[in-house]
N, CA, C and O atoms as CSV, one atom per row, in Angstrom:
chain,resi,resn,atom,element,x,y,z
A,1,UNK,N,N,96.083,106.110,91.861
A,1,UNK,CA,C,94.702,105.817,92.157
A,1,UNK,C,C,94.018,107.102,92.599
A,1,UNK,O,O,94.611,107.914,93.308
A,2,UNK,N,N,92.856,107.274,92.209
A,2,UNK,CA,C,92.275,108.302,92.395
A,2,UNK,C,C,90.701,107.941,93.430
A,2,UNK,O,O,90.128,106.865,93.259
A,3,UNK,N,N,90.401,108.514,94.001
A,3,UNK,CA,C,89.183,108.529,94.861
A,3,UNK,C,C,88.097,107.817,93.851
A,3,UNK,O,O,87.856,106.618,93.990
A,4,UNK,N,N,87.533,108.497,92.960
A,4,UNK,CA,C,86.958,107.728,91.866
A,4,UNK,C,C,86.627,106.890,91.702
A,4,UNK,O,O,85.484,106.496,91.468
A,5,UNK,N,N,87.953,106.186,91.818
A,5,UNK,CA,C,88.182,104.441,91.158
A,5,UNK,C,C,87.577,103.869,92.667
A,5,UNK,O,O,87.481,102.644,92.735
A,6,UNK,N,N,87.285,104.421,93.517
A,6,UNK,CA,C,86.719,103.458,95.073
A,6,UNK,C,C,85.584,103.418,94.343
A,6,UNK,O,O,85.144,104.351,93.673
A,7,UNK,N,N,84.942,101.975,94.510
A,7,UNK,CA,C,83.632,101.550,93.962
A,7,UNK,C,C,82.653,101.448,94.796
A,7,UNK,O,O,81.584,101.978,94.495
A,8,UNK,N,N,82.817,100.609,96.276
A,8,UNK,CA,C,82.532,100.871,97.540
A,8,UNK,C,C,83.288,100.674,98.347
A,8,UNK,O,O,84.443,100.290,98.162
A,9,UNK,N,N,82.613,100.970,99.688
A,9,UNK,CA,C,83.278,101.218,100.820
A,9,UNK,C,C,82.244,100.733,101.737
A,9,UNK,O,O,81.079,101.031,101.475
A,10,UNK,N,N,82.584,99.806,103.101
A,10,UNK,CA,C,82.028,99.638,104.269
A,10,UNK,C,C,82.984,99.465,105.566
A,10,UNK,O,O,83.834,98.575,105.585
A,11,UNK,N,N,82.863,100.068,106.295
A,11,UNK,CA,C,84.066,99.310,107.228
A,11,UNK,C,C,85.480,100.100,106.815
A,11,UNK,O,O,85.687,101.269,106.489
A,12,UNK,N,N,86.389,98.912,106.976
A,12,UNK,CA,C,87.599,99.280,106.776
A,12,UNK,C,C,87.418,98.434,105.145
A,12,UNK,O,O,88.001,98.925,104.178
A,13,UNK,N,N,86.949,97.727,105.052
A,13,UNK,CA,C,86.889,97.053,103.325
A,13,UNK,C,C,86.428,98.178,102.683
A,13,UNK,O,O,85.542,98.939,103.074
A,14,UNK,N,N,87.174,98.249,101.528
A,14,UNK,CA,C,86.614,98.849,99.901
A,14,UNK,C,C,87.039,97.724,98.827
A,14,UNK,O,O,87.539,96.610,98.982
A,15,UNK,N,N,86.543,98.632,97.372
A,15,UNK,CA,C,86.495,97.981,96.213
A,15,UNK,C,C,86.862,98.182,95.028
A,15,UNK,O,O,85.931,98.202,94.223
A,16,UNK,N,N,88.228,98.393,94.473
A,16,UNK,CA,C,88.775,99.572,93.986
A,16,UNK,C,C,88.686,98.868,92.404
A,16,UNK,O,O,88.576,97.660,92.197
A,17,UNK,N,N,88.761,99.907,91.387
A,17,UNK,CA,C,88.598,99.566,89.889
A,17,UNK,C,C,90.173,99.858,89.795
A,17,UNK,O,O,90.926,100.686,90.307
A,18,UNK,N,N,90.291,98.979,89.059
A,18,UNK,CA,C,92.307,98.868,88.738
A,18,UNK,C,C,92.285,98.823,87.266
A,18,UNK,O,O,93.335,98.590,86.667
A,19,UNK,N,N,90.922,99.073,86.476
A,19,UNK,CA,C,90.759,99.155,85.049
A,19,UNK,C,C,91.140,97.962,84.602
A,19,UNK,O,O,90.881,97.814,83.408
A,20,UNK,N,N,91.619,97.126,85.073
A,20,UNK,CA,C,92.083,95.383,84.248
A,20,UNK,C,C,90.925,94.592,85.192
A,20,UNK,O,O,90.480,93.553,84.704
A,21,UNK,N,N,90.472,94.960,86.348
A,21,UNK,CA,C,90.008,93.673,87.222
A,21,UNK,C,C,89.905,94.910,88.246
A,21,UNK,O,O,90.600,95.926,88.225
A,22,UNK,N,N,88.553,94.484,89.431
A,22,UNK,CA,C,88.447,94.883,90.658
A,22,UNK,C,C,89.119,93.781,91.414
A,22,UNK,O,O,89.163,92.573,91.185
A,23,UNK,N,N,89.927,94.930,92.930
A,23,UNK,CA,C,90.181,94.758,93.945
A,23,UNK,C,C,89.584,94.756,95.421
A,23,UNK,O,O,89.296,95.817,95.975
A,24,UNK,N,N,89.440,93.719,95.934
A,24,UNK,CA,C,88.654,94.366,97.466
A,24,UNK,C,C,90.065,94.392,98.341
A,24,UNK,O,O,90.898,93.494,98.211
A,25,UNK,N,N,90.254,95.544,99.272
A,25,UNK,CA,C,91.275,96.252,99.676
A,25,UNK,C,C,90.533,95.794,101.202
A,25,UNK,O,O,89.381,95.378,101.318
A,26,UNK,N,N,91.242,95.937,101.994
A,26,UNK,CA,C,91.574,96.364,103.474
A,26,UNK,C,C,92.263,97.234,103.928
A,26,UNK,O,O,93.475,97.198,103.720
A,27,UNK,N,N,91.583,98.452,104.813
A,27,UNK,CA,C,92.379,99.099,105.112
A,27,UNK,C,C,93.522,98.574,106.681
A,27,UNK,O,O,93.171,97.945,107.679
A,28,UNK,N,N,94.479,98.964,106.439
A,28,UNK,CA,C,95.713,98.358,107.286
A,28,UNK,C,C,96.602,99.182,107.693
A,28,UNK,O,O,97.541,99.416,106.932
A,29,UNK,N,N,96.533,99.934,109.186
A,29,UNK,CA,C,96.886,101.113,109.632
A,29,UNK,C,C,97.179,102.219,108.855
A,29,UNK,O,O,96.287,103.055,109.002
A,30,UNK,N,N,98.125,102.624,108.018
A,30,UNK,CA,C,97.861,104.029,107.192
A,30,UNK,C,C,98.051,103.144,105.604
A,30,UNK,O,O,98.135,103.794,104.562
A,31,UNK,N,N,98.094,101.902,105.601
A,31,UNK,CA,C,98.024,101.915,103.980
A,31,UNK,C,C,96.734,100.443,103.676
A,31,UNK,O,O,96.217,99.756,104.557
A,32,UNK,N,N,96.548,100.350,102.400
A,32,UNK,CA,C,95.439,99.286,101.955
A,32,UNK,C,C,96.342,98.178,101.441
A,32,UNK,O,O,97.297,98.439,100.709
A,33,UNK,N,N,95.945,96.543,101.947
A,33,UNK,CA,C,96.155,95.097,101.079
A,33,UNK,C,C,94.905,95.099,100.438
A,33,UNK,O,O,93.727,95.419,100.599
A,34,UNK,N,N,95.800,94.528,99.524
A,34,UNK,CA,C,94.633,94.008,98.590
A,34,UNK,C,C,94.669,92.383,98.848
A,34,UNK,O,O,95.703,91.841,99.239
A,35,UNK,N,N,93.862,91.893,98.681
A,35,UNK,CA,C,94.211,90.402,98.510
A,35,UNK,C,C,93.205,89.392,97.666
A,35,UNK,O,O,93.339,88.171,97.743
A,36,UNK,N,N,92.157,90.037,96.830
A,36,UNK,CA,C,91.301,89.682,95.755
A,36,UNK,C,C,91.327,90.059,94.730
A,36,UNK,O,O,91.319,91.288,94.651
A,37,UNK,N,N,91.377,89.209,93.295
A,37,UNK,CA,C,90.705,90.165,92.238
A,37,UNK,C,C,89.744,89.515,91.620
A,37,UNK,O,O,89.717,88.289,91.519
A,38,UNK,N,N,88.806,90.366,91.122
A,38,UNK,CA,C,87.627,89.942,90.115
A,38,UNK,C,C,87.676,90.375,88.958
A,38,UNK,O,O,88.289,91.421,88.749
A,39,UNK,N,N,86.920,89.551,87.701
A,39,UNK,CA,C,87.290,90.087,86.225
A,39,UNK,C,C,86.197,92.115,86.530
A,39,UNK,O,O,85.358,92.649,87.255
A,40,UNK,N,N,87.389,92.473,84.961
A,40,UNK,CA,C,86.535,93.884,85.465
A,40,UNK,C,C,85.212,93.717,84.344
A,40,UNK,O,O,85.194,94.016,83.150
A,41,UNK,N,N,84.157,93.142,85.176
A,41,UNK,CA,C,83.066,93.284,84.082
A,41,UNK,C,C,82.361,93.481,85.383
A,41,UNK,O,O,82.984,93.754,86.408
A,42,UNK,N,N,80.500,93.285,85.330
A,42,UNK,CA,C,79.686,93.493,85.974
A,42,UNK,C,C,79.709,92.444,86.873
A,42,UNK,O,O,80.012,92.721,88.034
A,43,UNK,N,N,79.461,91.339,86.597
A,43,UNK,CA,C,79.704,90.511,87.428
A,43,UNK,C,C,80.862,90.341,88.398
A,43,UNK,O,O,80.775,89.570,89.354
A,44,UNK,N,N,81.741,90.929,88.194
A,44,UNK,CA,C,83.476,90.884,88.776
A,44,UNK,C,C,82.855,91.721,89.832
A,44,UNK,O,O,82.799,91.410,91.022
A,45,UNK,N,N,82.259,93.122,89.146
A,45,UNK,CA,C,82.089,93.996,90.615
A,45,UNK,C,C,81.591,93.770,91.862
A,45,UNK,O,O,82.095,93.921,92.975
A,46,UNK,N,N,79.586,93.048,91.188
A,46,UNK,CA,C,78.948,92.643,92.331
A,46,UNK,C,C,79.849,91.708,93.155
A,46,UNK,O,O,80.162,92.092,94.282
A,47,UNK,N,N,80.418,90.209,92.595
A,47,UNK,CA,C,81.079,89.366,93.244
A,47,UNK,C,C,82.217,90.243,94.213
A,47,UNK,O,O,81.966,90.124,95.412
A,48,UNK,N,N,83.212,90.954,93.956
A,48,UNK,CA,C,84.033,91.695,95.064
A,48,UNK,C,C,83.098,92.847,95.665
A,48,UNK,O,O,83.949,93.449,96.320
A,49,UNK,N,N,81.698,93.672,95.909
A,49,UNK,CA,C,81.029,94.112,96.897
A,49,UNK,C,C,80.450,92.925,97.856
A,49,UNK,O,O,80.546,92.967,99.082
A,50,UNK,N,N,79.779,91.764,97.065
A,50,UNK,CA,C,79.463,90.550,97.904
A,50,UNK,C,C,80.684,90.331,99.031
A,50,UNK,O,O,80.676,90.510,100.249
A,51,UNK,N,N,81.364,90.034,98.443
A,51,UNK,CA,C,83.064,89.781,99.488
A,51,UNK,C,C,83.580,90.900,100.398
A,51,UNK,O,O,83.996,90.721,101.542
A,52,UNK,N,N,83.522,91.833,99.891
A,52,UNK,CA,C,83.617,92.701,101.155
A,52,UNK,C,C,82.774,93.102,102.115
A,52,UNK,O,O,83.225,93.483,103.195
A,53,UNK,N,N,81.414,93.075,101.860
A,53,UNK,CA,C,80.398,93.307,102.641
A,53,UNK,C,C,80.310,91.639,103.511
A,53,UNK,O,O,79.780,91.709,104.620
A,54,UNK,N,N,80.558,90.899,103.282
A,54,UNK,CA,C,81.188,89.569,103.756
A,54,UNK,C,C,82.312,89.431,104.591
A,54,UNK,O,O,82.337,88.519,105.418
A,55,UNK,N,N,83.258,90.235,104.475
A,55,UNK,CA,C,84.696,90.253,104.907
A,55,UNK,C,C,84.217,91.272,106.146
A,55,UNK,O,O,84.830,91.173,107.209
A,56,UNK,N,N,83.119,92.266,106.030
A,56,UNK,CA,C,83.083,93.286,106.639
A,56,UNK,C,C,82.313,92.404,107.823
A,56,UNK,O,O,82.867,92.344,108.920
A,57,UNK,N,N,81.164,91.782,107.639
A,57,UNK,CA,C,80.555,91.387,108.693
A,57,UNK,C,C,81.658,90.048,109.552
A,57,UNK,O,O,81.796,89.910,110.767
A,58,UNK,N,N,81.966,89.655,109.028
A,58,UNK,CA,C,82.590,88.427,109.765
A,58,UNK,C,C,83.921,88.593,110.429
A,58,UNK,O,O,84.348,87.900,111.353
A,59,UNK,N,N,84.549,89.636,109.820
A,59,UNK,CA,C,85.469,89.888,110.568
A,59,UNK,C,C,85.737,90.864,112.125
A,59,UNK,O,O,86.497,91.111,113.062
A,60,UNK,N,N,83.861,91.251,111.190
A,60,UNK,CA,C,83.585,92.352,112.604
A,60,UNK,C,C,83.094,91.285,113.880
A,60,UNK,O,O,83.318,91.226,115.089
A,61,UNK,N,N,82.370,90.559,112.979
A,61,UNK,CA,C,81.785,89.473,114.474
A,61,UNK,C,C,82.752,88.586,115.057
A,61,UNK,O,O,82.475,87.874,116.022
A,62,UNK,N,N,83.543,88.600,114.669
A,62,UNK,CA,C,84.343,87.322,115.067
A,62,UNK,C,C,85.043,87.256,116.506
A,62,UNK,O,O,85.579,88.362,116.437
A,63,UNK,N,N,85.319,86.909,117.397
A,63,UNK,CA,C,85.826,86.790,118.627
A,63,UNK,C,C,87.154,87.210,118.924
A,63,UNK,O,O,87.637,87.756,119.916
A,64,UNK,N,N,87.726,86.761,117.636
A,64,UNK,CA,C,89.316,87.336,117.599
A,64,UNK,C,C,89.838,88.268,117.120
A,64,UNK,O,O,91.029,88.560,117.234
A,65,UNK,N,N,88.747,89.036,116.333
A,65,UNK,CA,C,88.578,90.457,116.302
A,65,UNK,C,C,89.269,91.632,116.813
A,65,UNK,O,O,88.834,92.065,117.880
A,66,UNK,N,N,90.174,92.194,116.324
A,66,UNK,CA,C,90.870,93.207,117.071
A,66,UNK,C,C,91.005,94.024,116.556
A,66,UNK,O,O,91.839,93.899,115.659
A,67,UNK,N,N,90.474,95.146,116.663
A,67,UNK,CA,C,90.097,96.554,116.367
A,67,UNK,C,C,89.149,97.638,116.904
A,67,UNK,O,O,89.112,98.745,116.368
């Protein structure tokens, strides 16, 4: 994977192009889960930035929050 392929970034969430399908990643002390994929077309992308910018706010607000 190359820097490149990061599509976005907010937070500790990004959005990586895997050339078959996007991934929205978490970063997770020194390495990234993935745990989504979207088809790799246009729509695949917006839908995984929607989700991470989603993942980003709610996980930031949340009470049980630890970070």
């Amino acid at each position: 994977m190359k820097e490149s392929d990061i599509m976005f970034e907010i937070g500790r969430f990004w959005v990586c192009d895997n050339k078959r399908h996007y991934s929205v990643m978490e970063v997770s002390g020194v390495c990234s889960v993935g745990s989504e994929q979207y088809p790799h077309n246009a729509d695949g992308l917006s839908i995984a930035i929607a989700r991470a910018k989603y993942l980003h706010k709610n996980r930031n607000d949340s009470p049980w929050h630890v970070g």
